[in-house]
Every structure is written in C-alpha cells, then in structure tokens.
GUFIMAR-49977 format. One record per residue (C-alpha): residue number from 1; z, x, y. Coordinates in pm, 1 decimal, padded with zeros to 6 digits. Each point is the difference from the previous one (the first is absolute). Example, Ala and Ser with C-alpha at 12.3 -4.5 7.8 and 13.67 -1.06 7.14 Angstrom:
BEGIN
<n->1 c3->00780.0 c1->01230.0 c2->-00450.0>
<n->2 c3->-00066.0 c1->00137.0 c2->00344.0>
***
This chain:
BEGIN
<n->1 c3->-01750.1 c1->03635.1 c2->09091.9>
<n->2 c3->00346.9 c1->-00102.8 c2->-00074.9>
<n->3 c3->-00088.1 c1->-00270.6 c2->-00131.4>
<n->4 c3->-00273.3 c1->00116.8 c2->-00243.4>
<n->5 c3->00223.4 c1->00265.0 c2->-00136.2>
<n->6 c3->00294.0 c1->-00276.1 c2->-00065.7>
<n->7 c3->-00339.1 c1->-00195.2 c2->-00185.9>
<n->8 c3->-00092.9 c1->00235.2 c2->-00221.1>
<n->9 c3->00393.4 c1->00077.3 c2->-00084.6>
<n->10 c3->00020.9 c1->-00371.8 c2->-00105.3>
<n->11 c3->-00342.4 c1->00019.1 c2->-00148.2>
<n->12 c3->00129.1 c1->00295.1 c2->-00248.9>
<n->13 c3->00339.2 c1->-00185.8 c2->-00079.7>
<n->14 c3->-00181.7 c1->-00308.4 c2->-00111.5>
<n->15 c3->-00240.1 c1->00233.3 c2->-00198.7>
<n->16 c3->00303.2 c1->00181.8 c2->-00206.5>
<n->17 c3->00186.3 c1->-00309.7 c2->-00059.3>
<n->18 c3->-00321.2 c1->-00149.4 c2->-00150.3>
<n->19 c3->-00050.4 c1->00340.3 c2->-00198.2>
<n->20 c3->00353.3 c1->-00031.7 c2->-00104.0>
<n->21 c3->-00001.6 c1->-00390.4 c2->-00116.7>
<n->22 c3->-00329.8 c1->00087.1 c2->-00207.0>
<n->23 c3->00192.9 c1->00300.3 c2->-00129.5>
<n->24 c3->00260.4 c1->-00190.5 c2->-00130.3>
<n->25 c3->-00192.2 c1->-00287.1 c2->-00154.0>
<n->26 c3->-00191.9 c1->00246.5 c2->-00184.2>
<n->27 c3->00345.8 c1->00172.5 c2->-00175.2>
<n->28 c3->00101.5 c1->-00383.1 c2->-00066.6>
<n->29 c3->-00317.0 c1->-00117.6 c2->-00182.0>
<n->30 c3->00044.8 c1->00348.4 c2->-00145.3>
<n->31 c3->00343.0 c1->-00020.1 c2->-00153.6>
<n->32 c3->-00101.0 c1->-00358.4 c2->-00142.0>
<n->33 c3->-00291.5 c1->00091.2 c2->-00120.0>
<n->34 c3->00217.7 c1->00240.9 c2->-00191.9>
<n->35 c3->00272.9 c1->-00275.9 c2->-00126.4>
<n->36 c3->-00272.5 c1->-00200.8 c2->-00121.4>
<n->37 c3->-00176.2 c1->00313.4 c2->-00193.1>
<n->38 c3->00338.5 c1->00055.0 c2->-00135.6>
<n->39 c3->00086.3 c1->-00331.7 c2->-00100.5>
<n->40 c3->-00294.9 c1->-00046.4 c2->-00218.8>
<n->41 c3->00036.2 c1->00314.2 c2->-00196.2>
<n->42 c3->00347.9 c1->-00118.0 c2->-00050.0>
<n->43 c3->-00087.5 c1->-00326.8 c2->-00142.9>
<n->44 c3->-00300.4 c1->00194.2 c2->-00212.4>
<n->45 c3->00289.4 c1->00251.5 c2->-00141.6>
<n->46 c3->00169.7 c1->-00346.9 c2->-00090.1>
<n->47 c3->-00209.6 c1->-00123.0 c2->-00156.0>
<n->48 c3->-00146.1 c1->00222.7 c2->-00215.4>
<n->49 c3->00340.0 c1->00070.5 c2->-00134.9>
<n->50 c3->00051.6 c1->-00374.8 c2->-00055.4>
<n->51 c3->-00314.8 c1->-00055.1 c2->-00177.7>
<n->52 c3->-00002.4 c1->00048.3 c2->-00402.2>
<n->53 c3->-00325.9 c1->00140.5 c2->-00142.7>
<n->54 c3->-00090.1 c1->-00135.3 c2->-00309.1>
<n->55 c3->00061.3 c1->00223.4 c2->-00329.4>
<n->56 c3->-00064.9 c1->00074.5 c2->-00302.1>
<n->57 c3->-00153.5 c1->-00305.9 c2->-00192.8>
<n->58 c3->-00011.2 c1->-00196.2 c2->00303.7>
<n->59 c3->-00201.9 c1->00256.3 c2->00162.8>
<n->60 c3->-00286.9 c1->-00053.0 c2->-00243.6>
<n->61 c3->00029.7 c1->-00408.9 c2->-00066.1>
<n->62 c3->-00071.2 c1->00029.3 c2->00424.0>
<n->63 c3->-00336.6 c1->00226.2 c2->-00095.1>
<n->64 c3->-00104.4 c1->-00121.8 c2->-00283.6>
<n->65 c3->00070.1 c1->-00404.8 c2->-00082.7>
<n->66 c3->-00178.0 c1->-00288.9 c2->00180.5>
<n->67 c3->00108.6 c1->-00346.0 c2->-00113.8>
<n->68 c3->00326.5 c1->-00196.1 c2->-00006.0>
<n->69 c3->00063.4 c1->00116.1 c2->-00345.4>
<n->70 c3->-00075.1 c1->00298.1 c2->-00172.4>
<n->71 c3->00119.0 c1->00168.3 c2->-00305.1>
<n->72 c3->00057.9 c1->00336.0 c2->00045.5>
<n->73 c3->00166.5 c1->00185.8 c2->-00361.2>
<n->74 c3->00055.3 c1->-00042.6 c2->-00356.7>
<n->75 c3->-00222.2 c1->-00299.4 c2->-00092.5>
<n->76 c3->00011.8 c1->-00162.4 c2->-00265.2>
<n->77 c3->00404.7 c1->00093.2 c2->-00076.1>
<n->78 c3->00289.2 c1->-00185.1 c2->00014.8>
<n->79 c3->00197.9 c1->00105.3 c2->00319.5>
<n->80 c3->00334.6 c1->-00104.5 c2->-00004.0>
<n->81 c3->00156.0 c1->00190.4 c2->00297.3>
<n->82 c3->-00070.8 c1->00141.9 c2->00339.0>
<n->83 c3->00167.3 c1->00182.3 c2->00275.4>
<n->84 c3->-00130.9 c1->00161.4 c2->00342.5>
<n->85 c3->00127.4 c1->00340.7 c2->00198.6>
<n->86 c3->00004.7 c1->00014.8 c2->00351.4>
<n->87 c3->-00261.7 c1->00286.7 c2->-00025.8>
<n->88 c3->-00215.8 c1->-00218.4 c2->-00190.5>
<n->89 c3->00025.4 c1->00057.2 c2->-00381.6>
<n->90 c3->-00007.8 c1->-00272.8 c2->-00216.4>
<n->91 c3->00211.1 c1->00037.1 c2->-00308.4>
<n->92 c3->-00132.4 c1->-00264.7 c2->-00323.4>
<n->93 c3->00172.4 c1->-00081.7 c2->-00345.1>
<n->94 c3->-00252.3 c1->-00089.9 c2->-00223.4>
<n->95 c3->-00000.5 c1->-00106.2 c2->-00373.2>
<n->96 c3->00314.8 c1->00274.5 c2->-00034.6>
<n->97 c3->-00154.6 c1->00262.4 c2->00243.9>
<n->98 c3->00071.0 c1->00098.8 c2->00337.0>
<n->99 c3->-00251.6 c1->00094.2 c2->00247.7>
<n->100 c3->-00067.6 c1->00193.4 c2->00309.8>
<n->101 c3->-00233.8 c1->-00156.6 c2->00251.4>
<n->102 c3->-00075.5 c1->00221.6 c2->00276.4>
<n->103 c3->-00322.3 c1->-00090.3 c2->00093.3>
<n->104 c3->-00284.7 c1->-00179.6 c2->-00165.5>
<n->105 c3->-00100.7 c1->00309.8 c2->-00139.3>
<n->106 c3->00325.6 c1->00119.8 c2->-00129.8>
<n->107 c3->00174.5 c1->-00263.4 c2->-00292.8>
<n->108 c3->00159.9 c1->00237.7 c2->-00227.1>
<n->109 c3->00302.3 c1->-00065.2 c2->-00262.6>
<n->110 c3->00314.0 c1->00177.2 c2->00068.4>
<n->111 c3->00207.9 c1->-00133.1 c2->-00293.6>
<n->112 c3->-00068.6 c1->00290.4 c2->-00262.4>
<n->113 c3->-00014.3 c1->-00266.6 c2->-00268.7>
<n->114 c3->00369.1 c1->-00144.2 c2->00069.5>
<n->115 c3->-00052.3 c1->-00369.7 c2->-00008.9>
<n->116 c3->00132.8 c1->-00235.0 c2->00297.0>
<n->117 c3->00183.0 c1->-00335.7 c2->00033.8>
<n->118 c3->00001.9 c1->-00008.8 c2->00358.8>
<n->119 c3->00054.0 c1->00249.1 c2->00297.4>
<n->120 c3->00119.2 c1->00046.1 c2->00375.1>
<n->121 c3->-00086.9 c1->00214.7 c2->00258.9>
<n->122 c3->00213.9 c1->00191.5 c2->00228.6>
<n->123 c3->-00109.4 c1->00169.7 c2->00309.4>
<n->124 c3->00188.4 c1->00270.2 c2->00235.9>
<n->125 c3->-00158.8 c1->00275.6 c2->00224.4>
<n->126 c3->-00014.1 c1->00314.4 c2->-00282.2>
<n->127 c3->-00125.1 c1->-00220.5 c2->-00277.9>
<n->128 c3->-00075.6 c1->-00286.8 c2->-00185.6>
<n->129 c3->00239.4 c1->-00109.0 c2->-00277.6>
<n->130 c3->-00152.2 c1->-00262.0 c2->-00303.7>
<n->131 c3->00257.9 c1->-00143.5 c2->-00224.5>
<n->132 c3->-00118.3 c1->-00173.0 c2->-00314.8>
<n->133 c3->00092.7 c1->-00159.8 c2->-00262.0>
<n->134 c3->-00074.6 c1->00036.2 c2->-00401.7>
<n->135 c3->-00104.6 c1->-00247.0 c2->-00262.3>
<n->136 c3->00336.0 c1->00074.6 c2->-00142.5>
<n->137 c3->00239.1 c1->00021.6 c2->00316.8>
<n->138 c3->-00061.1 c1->00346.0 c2->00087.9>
<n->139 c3->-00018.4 c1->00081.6 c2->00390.0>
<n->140 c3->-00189.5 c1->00291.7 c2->00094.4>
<n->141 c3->-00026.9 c1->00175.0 c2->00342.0>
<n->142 c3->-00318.9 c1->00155.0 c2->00175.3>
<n->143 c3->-00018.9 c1->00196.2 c2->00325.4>
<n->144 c3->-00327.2 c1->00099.2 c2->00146.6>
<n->145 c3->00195.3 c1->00319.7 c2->00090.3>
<n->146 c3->-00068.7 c1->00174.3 c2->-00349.9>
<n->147 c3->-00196.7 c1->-00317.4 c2->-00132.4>
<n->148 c3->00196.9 c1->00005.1 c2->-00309.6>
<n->149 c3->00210.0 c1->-00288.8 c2->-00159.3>
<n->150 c3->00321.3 c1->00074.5 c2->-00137.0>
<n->151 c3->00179.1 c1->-00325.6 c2->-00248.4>
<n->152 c3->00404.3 c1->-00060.3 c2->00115.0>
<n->153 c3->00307.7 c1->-00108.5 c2->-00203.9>
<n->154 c3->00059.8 c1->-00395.7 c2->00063.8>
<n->155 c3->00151.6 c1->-00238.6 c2->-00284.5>
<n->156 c3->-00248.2 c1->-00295.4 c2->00047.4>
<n->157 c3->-00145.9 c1->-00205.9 c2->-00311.4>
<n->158 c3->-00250.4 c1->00123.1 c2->-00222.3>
<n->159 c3->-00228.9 c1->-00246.9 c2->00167.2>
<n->160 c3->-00231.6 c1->00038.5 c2->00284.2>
<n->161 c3->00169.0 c1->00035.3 c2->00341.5>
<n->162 c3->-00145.8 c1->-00311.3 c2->00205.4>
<n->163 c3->00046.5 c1->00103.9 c2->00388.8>
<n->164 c3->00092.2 c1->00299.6 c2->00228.8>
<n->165 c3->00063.8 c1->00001.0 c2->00360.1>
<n->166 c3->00205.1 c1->00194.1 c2->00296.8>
<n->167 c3->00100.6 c1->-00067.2 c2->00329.3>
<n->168 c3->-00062.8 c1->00124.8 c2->00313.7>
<n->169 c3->00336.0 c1->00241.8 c2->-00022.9>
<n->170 c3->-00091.7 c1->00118.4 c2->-00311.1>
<n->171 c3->00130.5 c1->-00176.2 c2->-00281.1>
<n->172 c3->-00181.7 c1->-00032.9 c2->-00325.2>
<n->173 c3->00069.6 c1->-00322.7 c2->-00223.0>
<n->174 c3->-00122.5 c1->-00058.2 c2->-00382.3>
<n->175 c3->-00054.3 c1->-00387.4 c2->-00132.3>
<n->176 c3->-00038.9 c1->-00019.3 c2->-00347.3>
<n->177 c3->-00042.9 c1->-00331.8 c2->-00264.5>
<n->178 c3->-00056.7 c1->-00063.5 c2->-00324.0>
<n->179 c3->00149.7 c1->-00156.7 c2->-00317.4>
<n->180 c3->00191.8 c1->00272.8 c2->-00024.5>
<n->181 c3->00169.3 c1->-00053.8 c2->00340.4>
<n->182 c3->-00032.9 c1->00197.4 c2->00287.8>
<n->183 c3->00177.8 c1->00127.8 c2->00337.4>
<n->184 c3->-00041.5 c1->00129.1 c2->00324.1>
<n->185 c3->00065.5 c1->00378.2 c2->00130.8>
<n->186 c3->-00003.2 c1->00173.3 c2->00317.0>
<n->187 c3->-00107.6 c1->00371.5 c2->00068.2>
<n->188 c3->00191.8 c1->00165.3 c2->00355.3>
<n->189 c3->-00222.9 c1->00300.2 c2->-00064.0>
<n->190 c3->-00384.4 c1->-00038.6 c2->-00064.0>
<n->191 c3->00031.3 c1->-00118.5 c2->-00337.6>
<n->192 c3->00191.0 c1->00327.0 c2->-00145.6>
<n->193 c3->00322.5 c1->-00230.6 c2->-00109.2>
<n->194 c3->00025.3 c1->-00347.5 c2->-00067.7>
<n->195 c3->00347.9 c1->-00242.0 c2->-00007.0>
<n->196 c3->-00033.0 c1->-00313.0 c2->-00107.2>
<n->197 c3->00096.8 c1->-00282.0 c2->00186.5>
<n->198 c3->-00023.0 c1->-00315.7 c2->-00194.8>
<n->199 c3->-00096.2 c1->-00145.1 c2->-00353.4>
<n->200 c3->-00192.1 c1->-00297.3 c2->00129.9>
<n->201 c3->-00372.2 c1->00046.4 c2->-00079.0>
<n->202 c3->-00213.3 c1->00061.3 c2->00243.8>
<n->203 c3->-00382.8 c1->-00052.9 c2->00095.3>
<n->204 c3->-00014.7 c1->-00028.4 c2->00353.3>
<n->205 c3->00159.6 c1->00202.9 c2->00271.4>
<n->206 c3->00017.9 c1->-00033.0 c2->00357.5>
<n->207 c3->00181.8 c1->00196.9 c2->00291.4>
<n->208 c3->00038.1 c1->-00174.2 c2->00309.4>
<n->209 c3->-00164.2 c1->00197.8 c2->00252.6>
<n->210 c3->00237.7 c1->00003.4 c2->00291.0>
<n->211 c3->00313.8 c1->-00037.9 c2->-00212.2>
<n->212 c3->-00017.1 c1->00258.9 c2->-00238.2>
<n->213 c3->00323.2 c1->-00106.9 c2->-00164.0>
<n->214 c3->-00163.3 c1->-00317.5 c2->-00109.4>
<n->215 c3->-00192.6 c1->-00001.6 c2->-00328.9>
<n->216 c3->-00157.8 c1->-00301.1 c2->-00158.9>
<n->217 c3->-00078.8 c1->00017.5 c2->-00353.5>
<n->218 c3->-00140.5 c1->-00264.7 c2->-00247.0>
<n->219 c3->-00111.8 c1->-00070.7 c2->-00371.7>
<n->220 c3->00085.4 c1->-00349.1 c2->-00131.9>
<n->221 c3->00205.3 c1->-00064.2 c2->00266.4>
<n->222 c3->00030.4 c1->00189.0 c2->00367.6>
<n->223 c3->00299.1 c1->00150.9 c2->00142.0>
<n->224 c3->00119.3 c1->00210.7 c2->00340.9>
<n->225 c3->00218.1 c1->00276.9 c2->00047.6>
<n->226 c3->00149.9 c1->00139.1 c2->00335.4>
<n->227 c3->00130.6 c1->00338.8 c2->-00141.1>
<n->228 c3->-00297.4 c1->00139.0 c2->-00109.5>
<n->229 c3->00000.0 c1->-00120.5 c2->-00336.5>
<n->230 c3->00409.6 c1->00004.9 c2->-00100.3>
<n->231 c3->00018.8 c1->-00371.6 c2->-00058.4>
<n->232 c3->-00238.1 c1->-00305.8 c2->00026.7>
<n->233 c3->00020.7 c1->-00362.2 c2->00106.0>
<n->234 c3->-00253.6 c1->-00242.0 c2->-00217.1>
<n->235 c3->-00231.1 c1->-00169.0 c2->00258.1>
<n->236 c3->-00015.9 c1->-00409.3 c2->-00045.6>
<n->237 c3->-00362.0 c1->00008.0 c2->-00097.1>
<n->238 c3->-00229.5 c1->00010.1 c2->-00212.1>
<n->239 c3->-00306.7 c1->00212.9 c2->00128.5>
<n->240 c3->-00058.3 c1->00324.9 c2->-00210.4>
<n->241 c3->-00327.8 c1->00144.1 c2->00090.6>
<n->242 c3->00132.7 c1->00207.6 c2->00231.7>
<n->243 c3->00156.8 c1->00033.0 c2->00351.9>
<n->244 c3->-00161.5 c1->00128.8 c2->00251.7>
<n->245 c3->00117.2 c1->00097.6 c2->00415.9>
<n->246 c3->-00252.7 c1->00042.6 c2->00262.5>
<n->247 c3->00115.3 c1->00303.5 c2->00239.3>
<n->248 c3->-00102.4 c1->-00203.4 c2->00330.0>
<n->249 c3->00247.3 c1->-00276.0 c2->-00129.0>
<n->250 c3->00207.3 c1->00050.2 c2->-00242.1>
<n->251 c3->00291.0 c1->-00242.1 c2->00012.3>
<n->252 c3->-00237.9 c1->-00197.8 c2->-00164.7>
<n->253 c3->00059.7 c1->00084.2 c2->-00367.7>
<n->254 c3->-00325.6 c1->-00125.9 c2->-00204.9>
<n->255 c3->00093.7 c1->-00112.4 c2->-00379.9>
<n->256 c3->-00366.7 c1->-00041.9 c2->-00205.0>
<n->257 c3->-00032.0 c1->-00271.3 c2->-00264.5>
<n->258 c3->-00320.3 c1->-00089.0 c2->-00173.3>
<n->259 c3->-00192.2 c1->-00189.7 c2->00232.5>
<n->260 c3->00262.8 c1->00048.2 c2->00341.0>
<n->261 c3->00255.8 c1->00169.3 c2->00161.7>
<n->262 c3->00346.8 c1->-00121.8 c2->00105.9>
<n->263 c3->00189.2 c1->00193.3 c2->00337.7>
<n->264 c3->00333.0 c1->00085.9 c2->-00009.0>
<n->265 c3->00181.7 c1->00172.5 c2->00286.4>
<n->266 c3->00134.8 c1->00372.2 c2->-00074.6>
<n->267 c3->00294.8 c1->-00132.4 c2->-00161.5>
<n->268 c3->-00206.2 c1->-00221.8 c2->-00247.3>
<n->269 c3->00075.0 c1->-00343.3 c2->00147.5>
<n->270 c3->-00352.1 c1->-00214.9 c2->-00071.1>
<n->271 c3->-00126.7 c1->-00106.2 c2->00319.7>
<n->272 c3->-00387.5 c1->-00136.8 c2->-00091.0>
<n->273 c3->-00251.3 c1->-00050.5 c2->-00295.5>
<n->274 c3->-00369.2 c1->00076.8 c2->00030.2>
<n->275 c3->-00249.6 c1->-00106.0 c2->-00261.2>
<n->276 c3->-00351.0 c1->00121.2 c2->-00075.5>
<n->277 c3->-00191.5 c1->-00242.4 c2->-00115.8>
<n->278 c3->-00253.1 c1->00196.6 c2->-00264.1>
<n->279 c3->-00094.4 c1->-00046.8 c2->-00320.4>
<n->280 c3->00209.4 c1->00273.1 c2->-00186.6>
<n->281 c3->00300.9 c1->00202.3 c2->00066.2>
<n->282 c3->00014.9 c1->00316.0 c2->00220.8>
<n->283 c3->-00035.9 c1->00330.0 c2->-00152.0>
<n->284 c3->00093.2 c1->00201.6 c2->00328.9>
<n->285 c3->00106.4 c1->-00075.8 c2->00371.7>
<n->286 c3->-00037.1 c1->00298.9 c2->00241.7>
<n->287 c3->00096.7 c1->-00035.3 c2->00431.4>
<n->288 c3->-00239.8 c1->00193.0 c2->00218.1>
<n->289 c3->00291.4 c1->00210.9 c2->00228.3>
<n->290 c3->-00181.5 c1->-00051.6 c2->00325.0>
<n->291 c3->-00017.3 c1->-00344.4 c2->-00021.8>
<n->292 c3->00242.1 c1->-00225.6 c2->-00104.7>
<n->293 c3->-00243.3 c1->-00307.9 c2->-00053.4>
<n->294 c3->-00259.5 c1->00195.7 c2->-00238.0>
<n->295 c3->00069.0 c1->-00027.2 c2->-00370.1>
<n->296 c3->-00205.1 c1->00089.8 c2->-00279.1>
<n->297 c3->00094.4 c1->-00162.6 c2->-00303.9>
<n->298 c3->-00166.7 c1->00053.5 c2->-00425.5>
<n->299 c3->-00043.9 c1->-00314.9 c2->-00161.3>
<n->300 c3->-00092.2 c1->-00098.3 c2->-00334.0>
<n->301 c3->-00081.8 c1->-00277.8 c2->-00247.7>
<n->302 c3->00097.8 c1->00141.5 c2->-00322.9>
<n->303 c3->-00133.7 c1->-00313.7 c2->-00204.0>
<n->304 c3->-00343.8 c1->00033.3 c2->00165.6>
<n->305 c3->-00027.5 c1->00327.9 c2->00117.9>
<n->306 c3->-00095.1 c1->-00015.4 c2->00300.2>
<n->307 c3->00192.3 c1->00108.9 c2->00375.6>
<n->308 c3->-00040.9 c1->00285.9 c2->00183.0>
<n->309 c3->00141.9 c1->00117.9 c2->00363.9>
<n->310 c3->00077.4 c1->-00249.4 c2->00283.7>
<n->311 c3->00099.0 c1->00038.6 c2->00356.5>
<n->312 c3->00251.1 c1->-00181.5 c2->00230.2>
<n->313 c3->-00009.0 c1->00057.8 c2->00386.9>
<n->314 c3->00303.6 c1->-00259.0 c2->00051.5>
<n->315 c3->00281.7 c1->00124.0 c2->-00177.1>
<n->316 c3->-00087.1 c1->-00131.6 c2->-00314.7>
<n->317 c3->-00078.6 c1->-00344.5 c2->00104.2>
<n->318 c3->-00365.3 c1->-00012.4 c2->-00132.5>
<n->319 c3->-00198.2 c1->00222.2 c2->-00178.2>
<n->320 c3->-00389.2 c1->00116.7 c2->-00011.7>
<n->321 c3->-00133.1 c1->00182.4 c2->-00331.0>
<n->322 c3->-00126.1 c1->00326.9 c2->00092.0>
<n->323 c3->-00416.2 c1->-00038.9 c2->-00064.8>
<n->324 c3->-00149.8 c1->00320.8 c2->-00155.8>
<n->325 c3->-00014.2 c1->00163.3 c2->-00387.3>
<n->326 c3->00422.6 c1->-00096.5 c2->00012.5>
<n->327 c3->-00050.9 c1->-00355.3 c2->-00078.4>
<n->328 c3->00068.7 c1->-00058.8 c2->-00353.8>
<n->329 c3->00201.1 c1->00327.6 c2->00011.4>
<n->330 c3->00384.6 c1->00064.6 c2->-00142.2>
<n->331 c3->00149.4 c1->00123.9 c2->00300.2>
<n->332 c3->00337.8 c1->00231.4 c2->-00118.7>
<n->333 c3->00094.3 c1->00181.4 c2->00307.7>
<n->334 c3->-00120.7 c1->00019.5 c2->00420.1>
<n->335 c3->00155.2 c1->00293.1 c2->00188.1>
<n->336 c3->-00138.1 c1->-00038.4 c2->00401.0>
<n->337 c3->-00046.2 c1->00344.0 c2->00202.7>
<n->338 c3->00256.9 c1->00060.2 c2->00295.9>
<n->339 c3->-00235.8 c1->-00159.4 c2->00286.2>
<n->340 c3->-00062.8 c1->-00277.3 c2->-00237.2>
<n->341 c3->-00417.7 c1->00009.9 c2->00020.9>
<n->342 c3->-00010.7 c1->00026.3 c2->-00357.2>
<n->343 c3->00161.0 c1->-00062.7 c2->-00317.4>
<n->344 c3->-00052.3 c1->00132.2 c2->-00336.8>
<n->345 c3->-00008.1 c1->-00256.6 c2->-00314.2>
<n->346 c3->00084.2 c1->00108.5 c2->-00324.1>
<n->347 c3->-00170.4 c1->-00196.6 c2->-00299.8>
<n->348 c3->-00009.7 c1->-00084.9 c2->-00363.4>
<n->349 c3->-00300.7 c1->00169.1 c2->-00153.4>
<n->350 c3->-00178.0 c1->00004.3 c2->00320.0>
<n->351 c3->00213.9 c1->00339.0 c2->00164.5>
<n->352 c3->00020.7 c1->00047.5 c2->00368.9>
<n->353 c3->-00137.0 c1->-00203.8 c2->00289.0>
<n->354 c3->00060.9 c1->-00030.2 c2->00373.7>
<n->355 c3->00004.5 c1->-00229.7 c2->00269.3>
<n->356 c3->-00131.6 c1->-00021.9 c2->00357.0>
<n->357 c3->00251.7 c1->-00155.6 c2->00146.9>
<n->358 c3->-00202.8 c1->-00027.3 c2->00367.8>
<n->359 c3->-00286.3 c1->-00101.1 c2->-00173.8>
<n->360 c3->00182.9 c1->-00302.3 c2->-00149.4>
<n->361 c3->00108.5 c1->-00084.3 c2->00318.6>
<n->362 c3->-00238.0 c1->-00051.5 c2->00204.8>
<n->363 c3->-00179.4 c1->-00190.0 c2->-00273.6>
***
C-alpha cells in the first residue's frame, strides 16, 4: 500500500514537471512570436518613411505616359531652360516666359509679361524662391509665399544676364557676358542684395558640391576660386561648355568641349581627355545623380541639321542616340528627377519631352 501511495506521488511529480516544461515553452514561442511581430512593423515604419512618393508632375508622367519618350508641355516652343522641385514642379523658360508645371494639366505663365534671360531655383522648407534674370540685366525675385515678383538693385550690363546658381549654404551667384563686359555677384540673402565679386565675364557657373568654398566659373576661358568667389586662378584648358560635378564623385571635375570632356581634379590639374566621336558638337551634357556611369548628352549637326538626344551607360565612353520623335531634335537643356527614372529634355521648337530612363535600359 506503501508502495502504491509512493507511485502515484512520483506519478503526480512527473505529471507537473511535464505541465510546467509545456508551460514554459508556450511563454517562449510566445514572447518570440512577439519580437518577430514587432520587428516587422518596425522595418514597415522604416520603410515607409524612407520611401519618396512621386509628386507633382512626376505623379502624372507615372499615370499617364507609356513609351520611352514622351512630350509632355509647350509643343511646338522653343524651351531654353528647366529646373525640378523636390515636390515635383517643373519650372520652364521659354521664348522669354517662365512657366509653372505642376501637373500635366496645370502649365501656366508666372512672369506677368517681364521677359527672362535665364533663371534658378531655390528651395527651403517655407517656400520656393525663383531668381531670374532680364533681357537687360535686371534680376527679379519670386516666392511662392505671396506669388509675386519683386525686381532688385544690381549694377550688371545692360545686356542679358547669362547664368544663375546657389549653393547648398545658400549663396546666390550672377554670370553675366556680353560686348559690353560683364561680372560675377553673389547674394548672402535670397537675392535681396548683391556685391560683386569680379569683372571677368561669366557664362557658366559651378559650385562644388562638397566644398562649398570652391566655385568654378567659365566663358572663353575657365577659372576656380576657393573663397567663394574673392579671387580666381585661370584653369590650363581650353574646354568652355561648361563644368559639371557628379554628387556620388565629385573630385572628378568634368570640363565640356564640343565633342568631349577633359577631367581635372578639384584643384584643376588635367588628369584625362574623353572624345565623342559624333558628327556635330554638343549642345548640352547632363549626369544622372544616382548613377555615375549614365549620361545624357544633346548633340547637333548645325550644317545638316540633324542630332538629337544620345545616351552613355559607361561614363561617356560610347554613346547610343535615343530612338523616338527626339531624333533630329535640338536638344537645349535635360534636368533628371531625384531617383533618376526620368529626365526632362528641353527643345528648340519642339518644347518639353521626357525620358524613361528604365525603359532605355533594359532595351
């Protein structure tokens, strides 16, 4: 009897433990069941804040276009600039007017019969500033705060004022040429006040984008400063289409020519030439900022007429011409869009086109 009783004692003991083990499996599947439920909402909160919808004009090119190229606004004008917000307006100078793109609905004029040499676009997190310049050196200001445009005091030429950019701290510069000479002037306050800086003409501009001290400016001949403009240093070459600096690598300074580029370091010591061999000259050279291999390039046989867009996967090293309604088509300006999937293409007499830049790829 003893011995049952001390049976069914052991019999119990066993039967808790077992009860207890399960117990405590349970609470551990439990609890990381729990850390796994968590960790994926984490990485969903992630990435929904890392993820940029498209806006704007972007928004509709994603609804509405089909194709590798489409053209999208102002046909049959001559656009001679373009520039792209973060929030997906696109801003166009054409034939003297500026326009606001903000969908494929909305193209209005927002220039109140002023007429435009060029312009630049400024963004912060209140507003969006436009600076432009008149046929006859005047600068004018715009912010889409009161949406009104208000002209300030700068002593440029009576000319047309050729270029405007700002870097990423702020600063506003001015490039002016023309036979009756020129300069270059700096703004520390949104275009409100200008000093000038330097009586070398100017057509192109370009701020480094990691040294913001070091400007690059050119016209007949290219030079860099390191103080923001004070004093300049001619560059020992002769490329004066423009310089360009892709974000991803930019102690690679790019110096356009006609038909090539030559790289200097960020001092403007000439480390290697690259030639495109096409029949013409180039009419603009633009650096998707995703990819530092991607170029898209204008090109254009003035003699016969005949170009269009082209497209370089390798750094500039060979080129394709973009197939579509572009061929045979001045190219004057290519702005891409931040994730680089498309890019807009200005033209003469044709207006505004874009470009599917996956499409192209996997072509």
């Amino acid at each position: 009897m003893k011995y049952n009783k001390l049976s069914f004692l052991l019999v119990l003991i066993v039967i808790a433990a077992l009860l207890s083990a399960c117990s405590q499996t349970k609470s551990t599947n439990e609890n990381k069941n729990n850390l796994i439920t968590s960790d994926n909402e984490s990485d969903t909160a992630v990435d929904n804040t890392e993820i940029s919808q498209p806006k704007g004009i972007l928004e509709d090119l994603l609804k509405d276009t089909q194709g590798t190229v489409n053209k999208i606004a102002l046909s049959n004008m001559t656009v001679e600039e373009l520039a792209l917000t973060s929030q997906g307006t696109l801003y166009a100078l054409a034939e003297g007017n500026l326009y606001e793109i903000k969908s494929m609905d909305q193209v209005n004029p927002i220039n109140l019969n002023k007429v435009f040499s060029t312009f630049h676009v400024v963004e912060s997190d209140q507003e969006v500033i436009i600076i432009a310049g008149g046929v006859n050196g005047e600068i004018y200001t715009y912010s889409t705060l009161n949406s009104k445009w208000e002209e300030v005091e700068i002593d440029t030429k009576e000319a047309p004022v050729n270029i405007i950019r700002s870097s990423k701290d702020g600063k506003i510069y001015v490039g002016q040429s023309s036979k009756f000479g020129g300069g270059l002037w700096k703004s520390d306050d949104k275009g409100k006040s200008w000093n000038k800086l330097s009586d070398l003409t100017v057509r192109g501009i370009t701020i480094h984008p990691k040294e913001q001290n070091v400007l690059y400016i050119v016209d007949e001949l290219a030079y860099i400063s390191t103080d923001e403009g004070s004093s300049f240093i001619k560059i020992n070459t002769k490329a004066n289409y423009g310089i360009l600096i892709h974000p991803l690598q930019s102690n690679a300074i790019y110096h356009a020519f006609s038909i090539g580029v030559e790289t200097t370091d960020i001092e403007g010591n000439i480390s290697s030439y690259l030639r495109f061999y096409l029949e013409g000259s180039m009419t603009k050279l633009a650096l998707n900022p995703i990819d530092v291999n991607e170029w898209l390039m204008g090109f254009w046989n003035y003699p016969l007429g005949t170009g269009g867009l082209y497209y370089s996967t390798n750094h500039g090293a060979l080129w394709s011409e973009v197939e579509g309604e572009l061929i045979d088509k001045l190219v004057l300006d290519i702005v891409f869009s931040g994730d680089g999937s498309i890019a807009f293409v200005s033209t003469k007499d044709h207006g505004i086109w874009t470009i599917n830049l996956p499409m192209i790829r996997s072509k």
